[in-house]
N, C-alpha and C positions, 0 to 999 in steps of 0.2 A: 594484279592490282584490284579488281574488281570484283572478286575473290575476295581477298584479307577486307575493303571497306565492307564486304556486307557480313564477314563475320564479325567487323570490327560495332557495325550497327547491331546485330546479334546478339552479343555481348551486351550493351549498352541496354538493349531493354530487357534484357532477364535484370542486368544491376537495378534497374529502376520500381520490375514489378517488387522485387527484391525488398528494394528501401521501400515501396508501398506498404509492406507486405510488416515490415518491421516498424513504420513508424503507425500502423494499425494498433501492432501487438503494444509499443510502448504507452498509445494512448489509454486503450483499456489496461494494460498495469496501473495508470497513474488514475484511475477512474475507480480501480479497487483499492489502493492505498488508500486515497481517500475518506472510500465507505468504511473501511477497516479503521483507520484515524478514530470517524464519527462515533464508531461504535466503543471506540475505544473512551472516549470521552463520555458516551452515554454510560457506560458501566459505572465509570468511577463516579460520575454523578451521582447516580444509583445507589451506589457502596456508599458515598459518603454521606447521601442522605440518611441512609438505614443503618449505620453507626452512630451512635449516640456520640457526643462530643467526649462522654467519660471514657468510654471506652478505647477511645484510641489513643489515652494514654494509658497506658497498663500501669504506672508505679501513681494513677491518682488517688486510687482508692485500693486498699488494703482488703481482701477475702476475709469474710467473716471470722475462718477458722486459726486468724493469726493472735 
């Protein structure tokens, strides 16, 4: 009996460094999502400032050679 409880406590703290170990990892995931989000938002700000309004419709304006 004294046996099985201390494998059974054994057990239980490898489970725990375990979930430490993985609710680490999922914070820094959601810490990169984030900055990746940010960045993703700063592009298209970017993009859309440095497109001209005309341009981002292609059928506004007709190419000279038509």
């Amino acid at each position: 009996m004294e046996s099985r409880l201390n494998e059974l406590e054994a057990k239980i703290s490898l489970a725990e460094d375990l979930l430490d170990a993985l609710n680490t990892t999922v914070y820094r995931q959601q810490q990169q999502i984030e900055t990746l989000q940010q960045e993703v938002r700063d592009l298209r700000r970017q993009l859309r400032d440095a497109v001209p309004a005309d341009a981002a419709d292609p059928g506004a304006e007709v190419p000279p050679h038509y």
